[in-house]
C-alpha positions as CSV (number, residue, x, y, z in Angstrom):
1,X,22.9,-40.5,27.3
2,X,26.0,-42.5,26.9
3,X,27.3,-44.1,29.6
4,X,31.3,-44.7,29.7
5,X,30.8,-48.0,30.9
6,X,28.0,-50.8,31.8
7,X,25.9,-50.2,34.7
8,X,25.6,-53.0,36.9
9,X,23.1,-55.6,35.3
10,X,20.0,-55.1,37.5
11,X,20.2,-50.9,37.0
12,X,20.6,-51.7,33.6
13,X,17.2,-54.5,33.6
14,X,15.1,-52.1,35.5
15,X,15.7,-49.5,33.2
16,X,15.0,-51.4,30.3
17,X,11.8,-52.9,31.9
18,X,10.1,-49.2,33.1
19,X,11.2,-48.0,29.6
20,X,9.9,-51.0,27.8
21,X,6.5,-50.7,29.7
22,X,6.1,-47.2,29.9
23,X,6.0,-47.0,26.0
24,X,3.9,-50.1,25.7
25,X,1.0,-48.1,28.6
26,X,1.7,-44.5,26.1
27,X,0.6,-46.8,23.4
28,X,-1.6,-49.0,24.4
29,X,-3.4,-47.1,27.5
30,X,-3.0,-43.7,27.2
31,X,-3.3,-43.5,23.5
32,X,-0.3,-41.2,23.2
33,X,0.5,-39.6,20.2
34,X,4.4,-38.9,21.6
35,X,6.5,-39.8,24.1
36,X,10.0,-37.8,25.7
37,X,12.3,-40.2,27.5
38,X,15.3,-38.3,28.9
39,X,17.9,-40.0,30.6
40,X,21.0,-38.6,32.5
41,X,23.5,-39.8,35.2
42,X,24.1,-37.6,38.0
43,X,25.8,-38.0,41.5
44,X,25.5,-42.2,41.6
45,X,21.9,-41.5,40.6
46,X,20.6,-42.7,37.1
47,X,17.5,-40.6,36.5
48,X,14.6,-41.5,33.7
49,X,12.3,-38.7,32.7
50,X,9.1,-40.4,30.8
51,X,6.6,-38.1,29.4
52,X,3.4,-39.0,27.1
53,X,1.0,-36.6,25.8
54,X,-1.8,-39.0,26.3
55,X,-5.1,-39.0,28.0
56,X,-3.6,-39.1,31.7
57,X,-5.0,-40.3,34.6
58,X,-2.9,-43.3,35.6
59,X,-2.8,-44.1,39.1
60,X,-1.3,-47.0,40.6
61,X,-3.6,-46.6,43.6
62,X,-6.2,-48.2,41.6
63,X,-4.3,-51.4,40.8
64,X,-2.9,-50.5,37.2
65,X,0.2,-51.9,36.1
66,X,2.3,-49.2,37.4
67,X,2.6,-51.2,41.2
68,X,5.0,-53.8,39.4
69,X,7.1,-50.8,38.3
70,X,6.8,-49.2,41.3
71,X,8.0,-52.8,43.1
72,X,10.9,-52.9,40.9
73,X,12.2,-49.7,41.2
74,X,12.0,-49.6,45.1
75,X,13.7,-53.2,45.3
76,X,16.9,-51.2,43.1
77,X,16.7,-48.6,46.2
78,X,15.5,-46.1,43.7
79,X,12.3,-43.9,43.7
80,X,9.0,-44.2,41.5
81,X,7.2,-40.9,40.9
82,X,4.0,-40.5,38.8
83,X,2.1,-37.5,37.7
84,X,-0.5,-38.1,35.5
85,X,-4.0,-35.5,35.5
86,X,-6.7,-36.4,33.3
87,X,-6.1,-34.7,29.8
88,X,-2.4,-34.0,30.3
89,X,-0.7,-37.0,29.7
90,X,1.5,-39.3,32.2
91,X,5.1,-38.1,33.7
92,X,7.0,-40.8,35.5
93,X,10.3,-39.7,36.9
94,X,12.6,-42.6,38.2
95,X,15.8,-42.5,39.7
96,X,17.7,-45.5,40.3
97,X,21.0,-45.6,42.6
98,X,24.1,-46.9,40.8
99,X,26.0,-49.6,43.2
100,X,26.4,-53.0,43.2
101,X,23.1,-55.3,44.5
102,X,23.5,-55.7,48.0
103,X,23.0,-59.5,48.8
104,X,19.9,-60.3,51.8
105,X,22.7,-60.7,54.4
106,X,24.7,-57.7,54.1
């Protein structure tokens, strides 16, 4: 994806973290052989598509490190989905709405 110009600064952070530590859990957690990132702007929406094909099974109900991701998407406004069976790998899907940070007063 190429964007036609910078997305505001904390889109752009979040992104980079949840990238950043969803290849570091394919590599280090879910011993992942590949990953598929796809990303793609759509309607004020920027959308990440992770995929690993590693052993699965993540579930930030239990405390992994996927509630800080989950915190940080949902402070952008944007939405944290995770699919991950046992033996099919991990899916996040995050969408992240592109607008200015809205300050705590307004």
């Amino acid at each position: 994806m190429r964007a036609r110009a910078r997305l505001p600064e904390h889109i752009e952070v979040t992104a980079y973290y949840v990238l950043s530590e969803a290849l570091a859990n394919a590599a280090k957690h879910a011993k992942a052989s590949g990953v598929h990132v796809r990303a793609d702007m759509a309607s004020g929406v920027l959308r990440l598509d992770i995929r690993d094909n590693g052993v699965g099974g993540a579930d930030p109900a239990r405390g992994s490190g996927l509630i800080g991701l989950k915190d940080r998407v949902e402070a952008t406004g944007g939405t944290f989905t995770v699919e991950s069976r046992h033996g099919e790998g991990t899916h996040l899907l995050i969408e992240l709405p592109v607008r200015p940070l809205q300050s705590a007063s307004g």
